[in-house]
C-alpha positions as CSV (number, residue, x, y, z in Angstrom):
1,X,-126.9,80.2,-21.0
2,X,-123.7,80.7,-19.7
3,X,-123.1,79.9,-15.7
4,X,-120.5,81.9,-13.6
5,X,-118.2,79.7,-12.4
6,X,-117.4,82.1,-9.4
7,X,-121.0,83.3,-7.9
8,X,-123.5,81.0,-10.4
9,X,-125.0,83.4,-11.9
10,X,-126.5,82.8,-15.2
11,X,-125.5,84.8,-17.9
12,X,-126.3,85.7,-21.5
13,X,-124.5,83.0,-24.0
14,X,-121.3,84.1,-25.3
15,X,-120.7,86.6,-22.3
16,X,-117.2,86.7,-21.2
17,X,-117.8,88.5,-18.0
18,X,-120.6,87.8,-15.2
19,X,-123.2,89.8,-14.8
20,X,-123.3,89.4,-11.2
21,X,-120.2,89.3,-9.8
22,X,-117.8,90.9,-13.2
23,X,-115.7,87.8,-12.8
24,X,-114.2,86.6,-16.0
25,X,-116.3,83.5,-17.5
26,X,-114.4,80.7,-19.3
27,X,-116.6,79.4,-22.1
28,X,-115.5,76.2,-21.9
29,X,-116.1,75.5,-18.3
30,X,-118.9,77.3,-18.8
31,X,-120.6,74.9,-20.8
32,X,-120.0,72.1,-19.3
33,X,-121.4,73.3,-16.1
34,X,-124.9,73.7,-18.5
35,X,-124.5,70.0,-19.8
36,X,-126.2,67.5,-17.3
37,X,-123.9,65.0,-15.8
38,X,-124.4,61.3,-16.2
39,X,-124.5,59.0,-13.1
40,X,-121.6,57.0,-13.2
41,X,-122.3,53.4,-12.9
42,X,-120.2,52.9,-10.4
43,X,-122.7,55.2,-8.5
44,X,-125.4,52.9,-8.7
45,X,-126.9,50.7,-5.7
46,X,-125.6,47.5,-6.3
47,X,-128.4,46.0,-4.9
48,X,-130.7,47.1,-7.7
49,X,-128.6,46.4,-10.5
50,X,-128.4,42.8,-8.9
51,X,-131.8,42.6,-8.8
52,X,-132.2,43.8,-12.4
53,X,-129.6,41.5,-13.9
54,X,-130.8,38.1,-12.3
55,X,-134.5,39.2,-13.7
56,X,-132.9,39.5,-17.5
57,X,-132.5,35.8,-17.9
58,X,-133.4,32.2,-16.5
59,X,-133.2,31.7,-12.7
60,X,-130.2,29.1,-11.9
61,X,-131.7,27.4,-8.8
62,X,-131.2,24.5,-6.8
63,X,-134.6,23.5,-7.1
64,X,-135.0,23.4,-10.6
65,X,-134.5,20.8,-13.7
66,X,-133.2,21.4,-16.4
67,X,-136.3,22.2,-18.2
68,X,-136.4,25.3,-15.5
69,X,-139.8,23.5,-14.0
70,X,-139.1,22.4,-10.1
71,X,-138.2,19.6,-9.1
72,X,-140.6,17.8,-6.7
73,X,-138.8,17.2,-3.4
74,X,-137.6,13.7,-2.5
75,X,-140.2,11.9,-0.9
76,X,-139.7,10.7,2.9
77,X,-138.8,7.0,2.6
78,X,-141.5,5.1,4.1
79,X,-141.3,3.5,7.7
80,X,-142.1,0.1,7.8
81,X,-143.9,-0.1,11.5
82,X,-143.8,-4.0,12.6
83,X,-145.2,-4.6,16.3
84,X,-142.8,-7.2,18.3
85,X,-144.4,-10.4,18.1
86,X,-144.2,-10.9,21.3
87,X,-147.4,-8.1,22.5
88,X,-149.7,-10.2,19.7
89,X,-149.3,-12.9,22.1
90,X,-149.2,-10.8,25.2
91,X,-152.7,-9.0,24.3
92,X,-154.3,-12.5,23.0
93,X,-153.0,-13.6,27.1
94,X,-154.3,-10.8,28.7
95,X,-157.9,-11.0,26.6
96,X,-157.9,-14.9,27.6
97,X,-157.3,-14.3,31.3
98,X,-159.8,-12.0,31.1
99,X,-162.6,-13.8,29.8
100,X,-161.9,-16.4,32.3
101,X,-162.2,-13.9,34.9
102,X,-165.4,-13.1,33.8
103,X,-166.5,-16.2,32.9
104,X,-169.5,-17.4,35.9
105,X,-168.6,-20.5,38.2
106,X,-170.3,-23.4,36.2
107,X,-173.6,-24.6,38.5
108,X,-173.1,-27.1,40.7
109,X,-175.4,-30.3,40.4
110,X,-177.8,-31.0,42.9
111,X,-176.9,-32.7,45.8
112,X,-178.4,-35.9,46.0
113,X,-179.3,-38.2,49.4
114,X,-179.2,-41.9,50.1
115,X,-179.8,-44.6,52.5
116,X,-177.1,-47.3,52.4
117,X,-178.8,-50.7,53.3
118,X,-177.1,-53.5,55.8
119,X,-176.6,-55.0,52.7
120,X,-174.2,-51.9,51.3
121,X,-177.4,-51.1,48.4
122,X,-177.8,-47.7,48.0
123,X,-181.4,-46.5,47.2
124,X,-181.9,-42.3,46.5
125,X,-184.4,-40.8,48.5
126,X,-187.1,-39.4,46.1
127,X,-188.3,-35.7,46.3
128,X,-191.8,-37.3,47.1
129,X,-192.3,-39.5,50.7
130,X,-190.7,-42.7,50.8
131,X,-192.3,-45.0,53.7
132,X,-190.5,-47.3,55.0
133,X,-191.2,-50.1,56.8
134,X,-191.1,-54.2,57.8
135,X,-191.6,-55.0,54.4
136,X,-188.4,-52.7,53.5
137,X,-186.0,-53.8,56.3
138,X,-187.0,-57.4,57.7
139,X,-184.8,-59.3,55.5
140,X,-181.6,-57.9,57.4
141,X,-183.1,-59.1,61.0
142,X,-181.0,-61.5,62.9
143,X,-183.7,-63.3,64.1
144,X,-186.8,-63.2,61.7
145,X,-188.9,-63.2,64.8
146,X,-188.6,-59.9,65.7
147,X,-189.7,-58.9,62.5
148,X,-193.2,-57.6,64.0
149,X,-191.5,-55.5,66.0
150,X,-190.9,-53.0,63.2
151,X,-194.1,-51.2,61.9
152,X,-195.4,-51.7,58.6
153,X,-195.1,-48.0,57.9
154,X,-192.5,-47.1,60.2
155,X,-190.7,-43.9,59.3
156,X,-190.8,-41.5,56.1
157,X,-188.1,-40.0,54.3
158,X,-187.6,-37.2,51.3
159,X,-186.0,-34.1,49.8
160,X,-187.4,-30.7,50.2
161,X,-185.0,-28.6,47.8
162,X,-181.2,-29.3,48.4
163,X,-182.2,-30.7,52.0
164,X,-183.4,-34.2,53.6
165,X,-185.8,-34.6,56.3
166,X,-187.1,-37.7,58.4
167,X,-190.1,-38.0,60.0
168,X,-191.4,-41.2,62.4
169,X,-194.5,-43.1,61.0
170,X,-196.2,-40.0,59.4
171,X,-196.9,-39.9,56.0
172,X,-199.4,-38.3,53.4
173,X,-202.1,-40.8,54.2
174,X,-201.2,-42.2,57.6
175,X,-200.3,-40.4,61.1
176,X,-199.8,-42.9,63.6
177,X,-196.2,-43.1,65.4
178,X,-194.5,-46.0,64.5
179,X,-194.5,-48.6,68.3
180,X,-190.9,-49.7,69.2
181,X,-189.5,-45.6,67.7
182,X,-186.8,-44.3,65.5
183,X,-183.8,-42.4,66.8
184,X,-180.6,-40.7,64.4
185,X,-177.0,-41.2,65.4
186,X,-174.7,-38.2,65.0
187,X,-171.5,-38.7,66.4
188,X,-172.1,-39.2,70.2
189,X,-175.5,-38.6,70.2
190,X,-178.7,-40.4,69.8
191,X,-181.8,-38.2,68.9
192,X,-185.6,-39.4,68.9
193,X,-187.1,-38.6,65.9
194,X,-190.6,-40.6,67.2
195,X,-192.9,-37.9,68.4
196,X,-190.2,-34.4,67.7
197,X,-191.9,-33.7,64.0
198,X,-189.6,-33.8,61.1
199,X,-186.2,-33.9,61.4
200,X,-183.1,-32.7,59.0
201,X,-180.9,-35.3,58.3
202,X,-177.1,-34.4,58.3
203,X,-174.3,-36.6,55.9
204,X,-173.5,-39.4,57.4
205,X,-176.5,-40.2,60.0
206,X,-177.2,-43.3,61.0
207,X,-181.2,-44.4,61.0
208,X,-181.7,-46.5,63.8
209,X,-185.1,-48.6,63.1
210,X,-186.3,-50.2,66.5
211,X,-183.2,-50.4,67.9
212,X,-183.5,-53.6,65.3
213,X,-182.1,-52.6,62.3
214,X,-179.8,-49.3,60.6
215,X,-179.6,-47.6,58.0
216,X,-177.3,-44.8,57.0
217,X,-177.9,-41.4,55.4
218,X,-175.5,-40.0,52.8
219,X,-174.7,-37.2,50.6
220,X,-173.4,-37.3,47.6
């Protein structure tokens, strides 16, 4: 088929003049108007002949050996993480003080009483009555004549828990008031025991037996 190269019109092959129009038809012209044209290559998206070329062979990449399999990525160097010696000793401080805090008051012993003889003896007065009486105390009379004067059971004295009590001439087995009294010496005063019941002793009383003989109290 022939095409008109003035109106288009397709014509019979060999004609020289259009059917449509009567315009003259060169052959040549003609005939390559029937041929189909070839995209230049210059046409062509450059993106997609890109893409085609760089799938035709092996990938360069930064990432690969040169086997083509990836290399693995560096690792991260390692931190070495060293506490300052100094908080070791810190904490172990801290943890000490702490236990200490914590730690209960040890117990304190006992108190303990005694009576401190003319003499300077000490004897400790027993949780249980102690009686006390010529027998006990006439040895440190001035004159040994007096010594009747002081009752053969005269005054008690003991430890009920962390305290110390005396008591004139009354014990367990005997109740009779002693005959010439007992007093305590604080300080300034002079208290009779004979006849008031028991009476707490305090550190550092004095005993005063028939205003004969005295003893003192202490705590230790």
């Amino acid at each position: 088929m022939a095409s008109c190269p003035t109106c288009g019109s397709e014509n019979r092959e060999g004609a020289r003049f259009c059917d449509g129009c009567g315009g003259k038809i060169d052959l040549e012209i003609a005939e390559a108007g029937a041929r189909p044209t070839s995209t230049p290559v210059e046409d062509q998206d450059p993106a997609f002949s890109s893409s085609a070329d760089e799938g035709e062979g092996p990938v360069d990449s930064m990432f690969s050996g040169e086997d083509g399999v990836p290399e693995a990525a560096d690792p991260e160097p390692e931190i070495d993480v060293t506490e300052p010696e100094g908080d070791a000793s810190v904490d172990s401080d801290d943890s000490a003080e702490s236990a200490e805090t914590e730690e209960e008051p040890p117990a304190q012993a006992p108190k303990a009483g005694f009576l401190v003889f003319p003499d300077e003896t000490e004897q400790p007065i027993p949780p249980s009555q102690w009686l006390i009486g010529r027998a006990d105390v006439s040895k440190f009379l001035p004159d040994s004549g007096k010594a009747n004067e002081i009752s053969r059971g005269h005054l008690t004295v003991f430890q009920e828990g962390e305290k110390f009590f005396i008591e004139d001439g009354k014990t367990m087995v005997q109740r009779k008031a002693s005959t010439n009294k007992t007093w305590l010496i604080r300080g300034n005063d002079r208290i009779l025991v004979t006849g008031t019941g028991r009476n707490e002793l305090q550190d550092a009383d004095e005993i005063d037996i028939a205003e004969l003989v005295k003893l003192q109290f202490v705590v230790r």
